[in-house]
mmCIF file of the C-alpha atoms, coordinates in Angstrom:
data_MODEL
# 
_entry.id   MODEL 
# 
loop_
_atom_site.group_PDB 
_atom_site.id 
_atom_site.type_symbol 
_atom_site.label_atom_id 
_atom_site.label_alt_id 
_atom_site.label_comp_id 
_atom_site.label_asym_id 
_atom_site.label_entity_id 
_atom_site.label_seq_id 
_atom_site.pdbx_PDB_ins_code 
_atom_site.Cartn_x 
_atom_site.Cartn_y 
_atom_site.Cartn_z 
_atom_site.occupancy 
_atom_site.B_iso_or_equiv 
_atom_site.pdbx_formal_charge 
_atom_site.auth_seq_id 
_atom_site.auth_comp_id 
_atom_site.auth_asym_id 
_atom_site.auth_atom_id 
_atom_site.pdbx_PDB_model_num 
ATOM 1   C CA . UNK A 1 1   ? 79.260 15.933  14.154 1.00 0.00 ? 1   UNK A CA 1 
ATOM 2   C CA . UNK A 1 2   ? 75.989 16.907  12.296 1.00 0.00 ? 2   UNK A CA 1 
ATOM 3   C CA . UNK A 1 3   ? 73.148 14.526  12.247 1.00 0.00 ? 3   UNK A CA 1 
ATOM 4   C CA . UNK A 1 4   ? 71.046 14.511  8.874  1.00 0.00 ? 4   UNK A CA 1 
ATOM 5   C CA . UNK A 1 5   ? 68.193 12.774  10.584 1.00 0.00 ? 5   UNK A CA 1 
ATOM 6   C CA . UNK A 1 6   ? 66.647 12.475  14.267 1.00 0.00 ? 6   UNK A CA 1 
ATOM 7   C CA . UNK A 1 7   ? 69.602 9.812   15.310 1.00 0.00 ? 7   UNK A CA 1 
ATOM 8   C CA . UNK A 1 8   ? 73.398 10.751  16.380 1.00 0.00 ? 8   UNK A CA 1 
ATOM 9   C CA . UNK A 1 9   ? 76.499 10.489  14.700 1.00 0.00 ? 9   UNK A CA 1 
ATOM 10  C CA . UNK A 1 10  ? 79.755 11.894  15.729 1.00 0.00 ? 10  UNK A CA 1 
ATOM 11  C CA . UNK A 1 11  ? 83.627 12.776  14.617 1.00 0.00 ? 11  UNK A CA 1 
ATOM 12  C CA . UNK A 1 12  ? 86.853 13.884  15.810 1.00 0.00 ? 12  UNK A CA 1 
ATOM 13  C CA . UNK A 1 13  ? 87.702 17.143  14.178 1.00 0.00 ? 13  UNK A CA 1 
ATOM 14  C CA . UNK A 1 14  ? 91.721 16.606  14.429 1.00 0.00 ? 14  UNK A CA 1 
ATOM 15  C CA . UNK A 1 15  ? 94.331 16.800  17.119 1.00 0.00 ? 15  UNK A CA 1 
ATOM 16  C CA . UNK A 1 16  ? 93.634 15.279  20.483 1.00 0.00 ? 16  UNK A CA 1 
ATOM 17  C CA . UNK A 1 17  ? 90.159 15.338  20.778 1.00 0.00 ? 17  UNK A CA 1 
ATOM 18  C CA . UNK A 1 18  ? 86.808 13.073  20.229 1.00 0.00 ? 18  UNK A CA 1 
ATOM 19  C CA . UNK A 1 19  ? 83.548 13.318  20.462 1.00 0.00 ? 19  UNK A CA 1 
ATOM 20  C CA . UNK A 1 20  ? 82.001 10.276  22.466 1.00 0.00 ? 20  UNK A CA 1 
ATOM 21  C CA . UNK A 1 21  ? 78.263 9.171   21.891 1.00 0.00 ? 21  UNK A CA 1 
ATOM 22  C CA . UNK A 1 22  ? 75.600 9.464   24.628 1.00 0.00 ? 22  UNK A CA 1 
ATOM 23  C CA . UNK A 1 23  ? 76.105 5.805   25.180 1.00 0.00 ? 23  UNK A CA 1 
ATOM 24  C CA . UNK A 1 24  ? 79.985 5.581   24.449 1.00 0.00 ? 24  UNK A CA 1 
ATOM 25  C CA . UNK A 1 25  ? 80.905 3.987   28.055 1.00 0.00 ? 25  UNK A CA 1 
ATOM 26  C CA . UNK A 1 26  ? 77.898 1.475   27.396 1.00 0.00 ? 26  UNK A CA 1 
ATOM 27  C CA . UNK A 1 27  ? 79.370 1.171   23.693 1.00 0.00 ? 27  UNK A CA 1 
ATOM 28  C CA . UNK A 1 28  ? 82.477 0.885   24.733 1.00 0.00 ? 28  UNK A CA 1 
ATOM 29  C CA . UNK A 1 29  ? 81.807 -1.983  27.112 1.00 0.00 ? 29  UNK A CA 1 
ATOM 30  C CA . UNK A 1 30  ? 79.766 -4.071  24.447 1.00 0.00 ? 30  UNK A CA 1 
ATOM 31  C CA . UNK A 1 31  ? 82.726 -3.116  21.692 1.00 0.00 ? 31  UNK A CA 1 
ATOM 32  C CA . UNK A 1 32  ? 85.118 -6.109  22.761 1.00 0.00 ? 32  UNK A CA 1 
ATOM 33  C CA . UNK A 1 33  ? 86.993 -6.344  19.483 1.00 0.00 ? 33  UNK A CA 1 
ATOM 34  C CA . UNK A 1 34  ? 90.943 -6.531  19.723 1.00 0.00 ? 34  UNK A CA 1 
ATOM 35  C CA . UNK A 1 35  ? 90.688 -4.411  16.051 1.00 0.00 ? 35  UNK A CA 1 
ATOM 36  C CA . UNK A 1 36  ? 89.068 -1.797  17.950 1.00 0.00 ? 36  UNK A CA 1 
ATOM 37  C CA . UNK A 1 37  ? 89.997 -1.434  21.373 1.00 0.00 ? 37  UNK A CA 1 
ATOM 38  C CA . UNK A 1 38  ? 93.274 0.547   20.363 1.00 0.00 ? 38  UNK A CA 1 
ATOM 39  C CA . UNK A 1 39  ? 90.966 3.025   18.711 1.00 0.00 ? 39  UNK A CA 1 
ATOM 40  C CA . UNK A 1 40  ? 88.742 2.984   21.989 1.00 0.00 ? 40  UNK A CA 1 
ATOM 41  C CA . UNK A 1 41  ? 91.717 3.262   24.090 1.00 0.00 ? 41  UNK A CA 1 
ATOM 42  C CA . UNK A 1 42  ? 93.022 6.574   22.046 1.00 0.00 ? 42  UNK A CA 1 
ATOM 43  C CA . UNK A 1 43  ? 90.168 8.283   22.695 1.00 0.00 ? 43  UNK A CA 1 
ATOM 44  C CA . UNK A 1 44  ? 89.876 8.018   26.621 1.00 0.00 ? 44  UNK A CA 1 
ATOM 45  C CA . UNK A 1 45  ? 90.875 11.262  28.262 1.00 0.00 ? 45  UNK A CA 1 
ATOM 46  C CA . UNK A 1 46  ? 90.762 13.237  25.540 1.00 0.00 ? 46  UNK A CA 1 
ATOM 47  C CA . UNK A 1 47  ? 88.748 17.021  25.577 1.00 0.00 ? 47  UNK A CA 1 
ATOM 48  C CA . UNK A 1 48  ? 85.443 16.933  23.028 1.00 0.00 ? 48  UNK A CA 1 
ATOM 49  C CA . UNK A 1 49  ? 84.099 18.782  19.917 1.00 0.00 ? 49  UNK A CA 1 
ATOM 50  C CA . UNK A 1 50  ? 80.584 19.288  19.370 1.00 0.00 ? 50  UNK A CA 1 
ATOM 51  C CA . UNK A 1 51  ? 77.761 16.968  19.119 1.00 0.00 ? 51  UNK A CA 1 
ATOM 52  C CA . UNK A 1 52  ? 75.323 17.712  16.891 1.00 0.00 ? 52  UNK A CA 1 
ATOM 53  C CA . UNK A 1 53  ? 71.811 16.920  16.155 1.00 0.00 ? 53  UNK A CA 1 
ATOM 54  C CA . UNK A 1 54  ? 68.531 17.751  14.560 1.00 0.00 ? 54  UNK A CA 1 
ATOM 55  C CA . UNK A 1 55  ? 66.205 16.922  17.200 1.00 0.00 ? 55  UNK A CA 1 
ATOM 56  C CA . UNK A 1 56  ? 66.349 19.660  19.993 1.00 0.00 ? 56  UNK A CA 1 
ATOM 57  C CA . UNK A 1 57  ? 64.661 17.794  22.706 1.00 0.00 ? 57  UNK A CA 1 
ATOM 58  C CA . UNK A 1 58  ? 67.835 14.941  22.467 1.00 0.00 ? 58  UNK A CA 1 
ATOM 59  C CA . UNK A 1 59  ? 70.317 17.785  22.762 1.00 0.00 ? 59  UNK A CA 1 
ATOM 60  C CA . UNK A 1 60  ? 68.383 19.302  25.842 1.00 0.00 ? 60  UNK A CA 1 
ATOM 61  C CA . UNK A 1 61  ? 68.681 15.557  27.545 1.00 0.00 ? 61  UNK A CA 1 
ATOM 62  C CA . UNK A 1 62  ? 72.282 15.847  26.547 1.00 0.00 ? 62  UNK A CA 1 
ATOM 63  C CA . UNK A 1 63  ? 73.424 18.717  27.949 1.00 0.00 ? 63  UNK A CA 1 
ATOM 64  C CA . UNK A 1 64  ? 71.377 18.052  31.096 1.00 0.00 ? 64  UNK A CA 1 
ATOM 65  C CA . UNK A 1 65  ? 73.131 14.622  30.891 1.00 0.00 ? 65  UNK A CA 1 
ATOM 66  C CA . UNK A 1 66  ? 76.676 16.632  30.163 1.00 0.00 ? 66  UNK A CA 1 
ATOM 67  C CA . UNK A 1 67  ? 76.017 18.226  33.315 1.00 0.00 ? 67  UNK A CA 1 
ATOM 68  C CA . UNK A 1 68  ? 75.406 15.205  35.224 1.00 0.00 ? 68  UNK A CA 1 
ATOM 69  C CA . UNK A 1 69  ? 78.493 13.971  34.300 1.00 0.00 ? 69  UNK A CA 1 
ATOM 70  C CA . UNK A 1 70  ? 81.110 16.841  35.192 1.00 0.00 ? 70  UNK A CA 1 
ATOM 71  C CA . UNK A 1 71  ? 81.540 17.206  31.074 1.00 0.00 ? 71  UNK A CA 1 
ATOM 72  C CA . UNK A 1 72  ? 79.534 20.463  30.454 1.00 0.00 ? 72  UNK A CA 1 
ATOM 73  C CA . UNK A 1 73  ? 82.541 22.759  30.132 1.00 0.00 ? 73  UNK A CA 1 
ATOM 74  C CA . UNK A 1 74  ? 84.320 20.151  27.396 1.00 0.00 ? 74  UNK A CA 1 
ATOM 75  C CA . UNK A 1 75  ? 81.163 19.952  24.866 1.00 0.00 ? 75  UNK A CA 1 
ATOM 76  C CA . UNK A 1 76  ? 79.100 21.964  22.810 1.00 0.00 ? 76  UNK A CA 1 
ATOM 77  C CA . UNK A 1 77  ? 76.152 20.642  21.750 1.00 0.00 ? 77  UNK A CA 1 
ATOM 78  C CA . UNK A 1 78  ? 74.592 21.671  18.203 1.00 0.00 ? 78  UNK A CA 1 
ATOM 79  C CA . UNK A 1 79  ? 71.423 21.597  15.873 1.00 0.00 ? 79  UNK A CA 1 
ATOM 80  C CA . UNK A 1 80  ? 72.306 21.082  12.402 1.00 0.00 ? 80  UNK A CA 1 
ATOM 81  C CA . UNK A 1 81  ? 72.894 19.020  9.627  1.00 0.00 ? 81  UNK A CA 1 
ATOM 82  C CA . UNK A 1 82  ? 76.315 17.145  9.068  1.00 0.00 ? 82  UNK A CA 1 
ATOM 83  C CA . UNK A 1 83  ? 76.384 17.947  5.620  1.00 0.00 ? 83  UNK A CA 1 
ATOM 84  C CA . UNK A 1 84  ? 75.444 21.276  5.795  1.00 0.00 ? 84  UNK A CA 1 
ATOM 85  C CA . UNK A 1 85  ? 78.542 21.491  8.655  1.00 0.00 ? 85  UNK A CA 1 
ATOM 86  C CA . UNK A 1 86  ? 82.228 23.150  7.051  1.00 0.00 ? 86  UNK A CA 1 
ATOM 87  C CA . UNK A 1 87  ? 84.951 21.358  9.530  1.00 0.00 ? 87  UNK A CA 1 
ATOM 88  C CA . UNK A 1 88  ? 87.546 23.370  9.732  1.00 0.00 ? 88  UNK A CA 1 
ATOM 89  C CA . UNK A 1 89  ? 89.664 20.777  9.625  1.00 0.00 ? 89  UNK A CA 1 
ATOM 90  C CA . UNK A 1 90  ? 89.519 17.007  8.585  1.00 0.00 ? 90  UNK A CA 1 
ATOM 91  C CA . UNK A 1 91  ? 88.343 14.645  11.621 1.00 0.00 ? 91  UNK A CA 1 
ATOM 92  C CA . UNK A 1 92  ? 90.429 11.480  12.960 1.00 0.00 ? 92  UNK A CA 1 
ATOM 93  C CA . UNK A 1 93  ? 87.457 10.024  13.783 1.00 0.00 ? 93  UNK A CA 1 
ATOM 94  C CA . UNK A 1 94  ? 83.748 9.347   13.201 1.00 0.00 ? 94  UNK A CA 1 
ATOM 95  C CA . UNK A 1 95  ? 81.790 7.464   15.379 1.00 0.00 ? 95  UNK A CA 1 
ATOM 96  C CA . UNK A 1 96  ? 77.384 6.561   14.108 1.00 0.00 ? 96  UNK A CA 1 
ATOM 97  C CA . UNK A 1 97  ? 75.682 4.315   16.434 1.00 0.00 ? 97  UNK A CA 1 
ATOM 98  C CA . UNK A 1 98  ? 72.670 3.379   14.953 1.00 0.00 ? 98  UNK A CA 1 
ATOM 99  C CA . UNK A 1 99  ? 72.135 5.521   12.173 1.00 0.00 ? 99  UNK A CA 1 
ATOM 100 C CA . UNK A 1 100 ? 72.411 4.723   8.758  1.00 0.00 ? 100 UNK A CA 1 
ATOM 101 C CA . UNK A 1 101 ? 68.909 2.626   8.680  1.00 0.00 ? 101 UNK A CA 1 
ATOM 102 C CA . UNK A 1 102 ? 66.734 5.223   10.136 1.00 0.00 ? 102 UNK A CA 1 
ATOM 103 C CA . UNK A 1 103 ? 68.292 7.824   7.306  1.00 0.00 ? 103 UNK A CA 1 
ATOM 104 C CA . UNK A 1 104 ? 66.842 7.935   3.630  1.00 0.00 ? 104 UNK A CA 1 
ATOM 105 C CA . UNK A 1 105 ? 68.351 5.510   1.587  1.00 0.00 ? 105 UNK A CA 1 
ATOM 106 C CA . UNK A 1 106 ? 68.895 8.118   -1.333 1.00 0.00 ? 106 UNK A CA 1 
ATOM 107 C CA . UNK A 1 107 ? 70.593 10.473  1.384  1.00 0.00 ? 107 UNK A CA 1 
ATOM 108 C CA . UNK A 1 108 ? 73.191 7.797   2.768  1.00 0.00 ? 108 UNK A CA 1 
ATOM 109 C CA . UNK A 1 109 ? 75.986 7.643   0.087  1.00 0.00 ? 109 UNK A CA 1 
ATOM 110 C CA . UNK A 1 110 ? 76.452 11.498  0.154  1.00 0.00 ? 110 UNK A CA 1 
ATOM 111 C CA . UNK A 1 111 ? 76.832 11.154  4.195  1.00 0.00 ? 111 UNK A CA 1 
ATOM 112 C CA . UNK A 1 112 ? 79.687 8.690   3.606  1.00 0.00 ? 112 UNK A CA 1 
ATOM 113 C CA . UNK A 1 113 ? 80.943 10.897  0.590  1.00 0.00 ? 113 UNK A CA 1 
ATOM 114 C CA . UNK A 1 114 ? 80.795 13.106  2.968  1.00 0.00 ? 114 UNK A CA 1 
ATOM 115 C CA . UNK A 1 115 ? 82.932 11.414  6.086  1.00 0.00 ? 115 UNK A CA 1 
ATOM 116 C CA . UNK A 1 116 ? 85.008 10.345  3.282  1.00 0.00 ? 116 UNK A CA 1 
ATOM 117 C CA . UNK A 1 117 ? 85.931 13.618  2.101  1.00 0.00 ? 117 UNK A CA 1 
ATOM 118 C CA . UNK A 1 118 ? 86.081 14.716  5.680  1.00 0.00 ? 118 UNK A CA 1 
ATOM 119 C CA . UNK A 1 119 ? 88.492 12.256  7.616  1.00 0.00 ? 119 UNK A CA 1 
ATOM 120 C CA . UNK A 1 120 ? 91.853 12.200  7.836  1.00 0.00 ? 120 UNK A CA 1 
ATOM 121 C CA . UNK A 1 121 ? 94.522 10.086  6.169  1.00 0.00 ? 121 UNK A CA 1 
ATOM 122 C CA . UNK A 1 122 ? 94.896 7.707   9.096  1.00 0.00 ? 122 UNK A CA 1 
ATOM 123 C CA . UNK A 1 123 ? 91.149 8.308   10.412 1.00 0.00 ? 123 UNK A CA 1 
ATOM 124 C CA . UNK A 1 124 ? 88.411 6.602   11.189 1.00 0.00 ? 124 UNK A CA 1 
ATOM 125 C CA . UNK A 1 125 ? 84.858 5.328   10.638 1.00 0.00 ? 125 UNK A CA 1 
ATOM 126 C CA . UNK A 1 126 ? 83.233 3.597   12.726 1.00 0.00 ? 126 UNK A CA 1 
ATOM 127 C CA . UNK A 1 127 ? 79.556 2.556   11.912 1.00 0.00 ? 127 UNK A CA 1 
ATOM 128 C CA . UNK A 1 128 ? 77.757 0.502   14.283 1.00 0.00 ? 128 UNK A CA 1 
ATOM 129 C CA . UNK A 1 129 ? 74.203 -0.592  12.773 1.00 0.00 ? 129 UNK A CA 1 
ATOM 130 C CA . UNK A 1 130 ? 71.605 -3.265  12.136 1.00 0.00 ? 130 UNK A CA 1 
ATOM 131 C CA . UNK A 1 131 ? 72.433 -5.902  9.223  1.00 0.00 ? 131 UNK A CA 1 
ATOM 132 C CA . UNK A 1 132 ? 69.380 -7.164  7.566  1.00 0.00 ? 132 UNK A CA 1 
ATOM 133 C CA . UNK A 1 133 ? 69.617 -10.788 8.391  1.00 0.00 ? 133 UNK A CA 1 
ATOM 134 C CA . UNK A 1 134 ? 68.659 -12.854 10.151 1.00 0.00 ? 134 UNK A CA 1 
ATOM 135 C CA . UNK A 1 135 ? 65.144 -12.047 9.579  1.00 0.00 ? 135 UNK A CA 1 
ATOM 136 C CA . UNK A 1 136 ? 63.592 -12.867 13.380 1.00 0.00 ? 136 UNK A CA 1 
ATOM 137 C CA . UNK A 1 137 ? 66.624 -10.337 14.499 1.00 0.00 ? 137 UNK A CA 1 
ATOM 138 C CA . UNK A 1 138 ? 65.520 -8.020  11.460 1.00 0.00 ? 138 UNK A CA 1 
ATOM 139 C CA . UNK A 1 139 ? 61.933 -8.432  12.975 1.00 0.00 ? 139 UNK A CA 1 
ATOM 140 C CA . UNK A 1 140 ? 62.739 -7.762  16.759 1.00 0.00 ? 140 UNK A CA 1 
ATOM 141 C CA . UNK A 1 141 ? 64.500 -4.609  15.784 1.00 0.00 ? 141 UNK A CA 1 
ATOM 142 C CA . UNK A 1 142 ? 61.960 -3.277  13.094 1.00 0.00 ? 142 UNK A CA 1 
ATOM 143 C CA . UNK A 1 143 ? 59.436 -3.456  16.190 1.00 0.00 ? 143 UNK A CA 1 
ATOM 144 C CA . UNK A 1 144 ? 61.453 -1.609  18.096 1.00 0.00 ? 144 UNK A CA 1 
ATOM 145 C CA . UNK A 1 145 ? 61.740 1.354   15.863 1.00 0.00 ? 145 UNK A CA 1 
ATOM 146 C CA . UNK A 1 146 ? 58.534 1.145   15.495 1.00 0.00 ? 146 UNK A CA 1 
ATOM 147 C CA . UNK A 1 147 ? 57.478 1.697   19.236 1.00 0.00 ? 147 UNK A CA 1 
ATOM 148 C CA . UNK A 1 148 ? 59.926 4.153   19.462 1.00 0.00 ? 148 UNK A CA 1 
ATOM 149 C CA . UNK A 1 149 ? 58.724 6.435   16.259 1.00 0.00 ? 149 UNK A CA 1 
ATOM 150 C CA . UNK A 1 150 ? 55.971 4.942   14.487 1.00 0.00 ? 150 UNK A CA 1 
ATOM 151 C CA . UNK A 1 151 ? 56.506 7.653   11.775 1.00 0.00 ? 151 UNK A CA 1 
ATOM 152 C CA . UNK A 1 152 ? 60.142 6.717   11.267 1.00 0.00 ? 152 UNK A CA 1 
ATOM 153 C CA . UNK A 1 153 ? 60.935 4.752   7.833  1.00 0.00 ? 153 UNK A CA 1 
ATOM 154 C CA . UNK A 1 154 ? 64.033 2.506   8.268  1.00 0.00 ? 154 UNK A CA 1 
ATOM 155 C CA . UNK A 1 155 ? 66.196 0.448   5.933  1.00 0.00 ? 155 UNK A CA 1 
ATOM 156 C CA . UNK A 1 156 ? 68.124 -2.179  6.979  1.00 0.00 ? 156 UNK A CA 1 
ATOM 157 C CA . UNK A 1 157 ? 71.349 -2.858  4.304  1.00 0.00 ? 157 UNK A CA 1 
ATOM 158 C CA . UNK A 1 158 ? 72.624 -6.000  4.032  1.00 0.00 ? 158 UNK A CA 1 
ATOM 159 C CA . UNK A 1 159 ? 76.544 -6.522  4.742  1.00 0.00 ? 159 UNK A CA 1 
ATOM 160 C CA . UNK A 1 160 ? 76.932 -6.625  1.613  1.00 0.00 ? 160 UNK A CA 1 
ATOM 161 C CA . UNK A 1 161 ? 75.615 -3.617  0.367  1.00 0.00 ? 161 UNK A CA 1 
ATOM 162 C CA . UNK A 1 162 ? 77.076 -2.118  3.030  1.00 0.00 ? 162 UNK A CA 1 
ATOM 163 C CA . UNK A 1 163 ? 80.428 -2.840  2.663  1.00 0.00 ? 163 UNK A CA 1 
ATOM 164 C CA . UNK A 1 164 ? 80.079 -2.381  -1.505 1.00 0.00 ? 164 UNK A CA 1 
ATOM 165 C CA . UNK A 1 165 ? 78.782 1.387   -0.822 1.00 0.00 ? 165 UNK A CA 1 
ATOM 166 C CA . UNK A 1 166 ? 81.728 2.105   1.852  1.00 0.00 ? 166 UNK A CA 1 
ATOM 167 C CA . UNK A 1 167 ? 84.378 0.583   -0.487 1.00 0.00 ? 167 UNK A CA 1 
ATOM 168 C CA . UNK A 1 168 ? 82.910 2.428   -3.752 1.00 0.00 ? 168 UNK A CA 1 
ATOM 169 C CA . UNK A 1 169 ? 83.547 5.661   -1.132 1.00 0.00 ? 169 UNK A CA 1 
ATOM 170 C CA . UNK A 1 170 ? 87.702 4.849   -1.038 1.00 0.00 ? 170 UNK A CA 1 
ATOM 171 C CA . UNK A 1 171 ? 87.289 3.142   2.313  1.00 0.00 ? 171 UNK A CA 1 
ATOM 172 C CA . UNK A 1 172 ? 88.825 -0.466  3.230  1.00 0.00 ? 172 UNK A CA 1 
ATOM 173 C CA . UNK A 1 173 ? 86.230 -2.143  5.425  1.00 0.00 ? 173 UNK A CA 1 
ATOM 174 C CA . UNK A 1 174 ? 86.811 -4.500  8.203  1.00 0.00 ? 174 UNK A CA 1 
ATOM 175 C CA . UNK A 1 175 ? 83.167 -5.709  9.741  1.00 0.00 ? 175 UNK A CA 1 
ATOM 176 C CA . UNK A 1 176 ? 82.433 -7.275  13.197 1.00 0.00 ? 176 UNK A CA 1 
ATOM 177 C CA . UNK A 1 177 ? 79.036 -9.519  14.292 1.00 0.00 ? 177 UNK A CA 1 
ATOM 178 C CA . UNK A 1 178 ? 78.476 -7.803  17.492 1.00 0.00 ? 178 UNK A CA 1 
ATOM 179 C CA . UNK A 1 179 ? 76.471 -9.977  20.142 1.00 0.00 ? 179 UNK A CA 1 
ATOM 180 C CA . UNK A 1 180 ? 74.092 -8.465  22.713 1.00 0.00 ? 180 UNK A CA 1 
ATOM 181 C CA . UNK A 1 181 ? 71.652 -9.824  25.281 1.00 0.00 ? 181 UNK A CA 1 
ATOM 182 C CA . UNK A 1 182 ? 68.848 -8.569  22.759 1.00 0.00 ? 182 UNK A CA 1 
ATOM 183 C CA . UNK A 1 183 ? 68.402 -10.472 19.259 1.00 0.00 ? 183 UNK A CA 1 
ATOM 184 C CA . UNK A 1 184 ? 69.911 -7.214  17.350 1.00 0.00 ? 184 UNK A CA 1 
ATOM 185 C CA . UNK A 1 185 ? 71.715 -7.928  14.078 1.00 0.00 ? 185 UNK A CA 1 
ATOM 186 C CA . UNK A 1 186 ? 74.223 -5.850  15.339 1.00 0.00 ? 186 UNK A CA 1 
ATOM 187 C CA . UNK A 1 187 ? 76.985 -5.164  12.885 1.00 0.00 ? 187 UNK A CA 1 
ATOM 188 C CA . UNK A 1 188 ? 80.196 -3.030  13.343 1.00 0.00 ? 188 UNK A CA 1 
ATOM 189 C CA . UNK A 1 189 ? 81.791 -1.283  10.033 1.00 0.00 ? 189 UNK A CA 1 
ATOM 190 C CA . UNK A 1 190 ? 85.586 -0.481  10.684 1.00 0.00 ? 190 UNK A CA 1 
ATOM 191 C CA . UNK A 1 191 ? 86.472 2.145   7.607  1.00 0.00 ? 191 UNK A CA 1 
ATOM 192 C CA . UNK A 1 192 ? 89.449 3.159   7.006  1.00 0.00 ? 192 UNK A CA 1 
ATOM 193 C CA . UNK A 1 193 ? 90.788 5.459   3.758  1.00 0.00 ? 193 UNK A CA 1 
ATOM 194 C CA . UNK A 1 194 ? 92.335 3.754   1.339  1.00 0.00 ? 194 UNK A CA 1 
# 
């Protein structure tokens, strides 16, 4: 899937096939939740769509890594905007890994108008991301955007706000506390169309 901003996000465009994040196997280690391990499970094996992204340096690291990895004939990698992106057909499944904060807070309902519109009738959303409390975990991660784009602006949504934009999208929304060696307010978004 397209990314709107220099971070990834990614989708299943129907039938048997996923698209898994540069760090999916790492994900998918750290993503020990019985809700979503079926989901996990379902998408092991399976050939992938495209990956996109705005920043071309990221996808030039990614198809080197593609390569590295034996996957370079099952993935195309693109530089574009999601929104700007006509899917052919709808998705089964979308998959943002720390995303939604580093993209402009006006610009963030119209991306999940936009998976909402897009995903199937028994899809899925998932949305991994940083919840803005508690503030020393809020703090640890703001510095570490910072070192890694001092330029970037970032907005960290509360739960709440979170769950109140997904839901006024047409999604139910199951969320997850996700721990990790690192003080990250890591939060998981399971979104499902209603």
């Amino acid at each position: 899937m397209l990314c709107p901003l220099p971070d990834h996000e990614y989708a299943d465009h129907g039938g048997n096939r996923a698209i898994p994040p540069k760090e999916w196997s790492g994900a998918r280690r750290r993503l020990r939740i019985r809700s979503v391990q079926p989901v996990l499970r379902e998408l092991r094996g399976r050939a992938y769509d495209p990956v996109f992204d705005l920043n071309r340096d990221r996808i030039q690291l990614a198809r080197e890594s593609s390569v590295r990895l034996g996957l370079a004939d099952r993935i195309q990698f693109e530089n574009c905007n999601v929104l700007d992106y006509e899917f052919k057909d709808q998705v089964d499944t979308v998959v943002m890994l720390d995303l939604i904060h580093h993209i402009p807070r006006s610009a963030v309902p119209d991306l999940i108008g936009h998976f909402y519109d897009t995903i199937s009738k028994n899809g899925v959303v998932l949305i991994k991301d940083i919840e803005s409390k508690p503030w020393w975990k809020v703090v640890f991660t703001w510095i570490l955007d910072k070192a890694m784009d001092p330029k970037t602006q970032v907005h960290y949504y509360s739960k709440e706000q979170m769950i109140q934009m997904l839901e006024g999208h047409g999604f139910d929304v199951k969320c997850h506390q996700l721990l990790d060696i690192l003080p990250y307010p890591h939060i998981l978004y399971i979104c499902r169309p209603t």
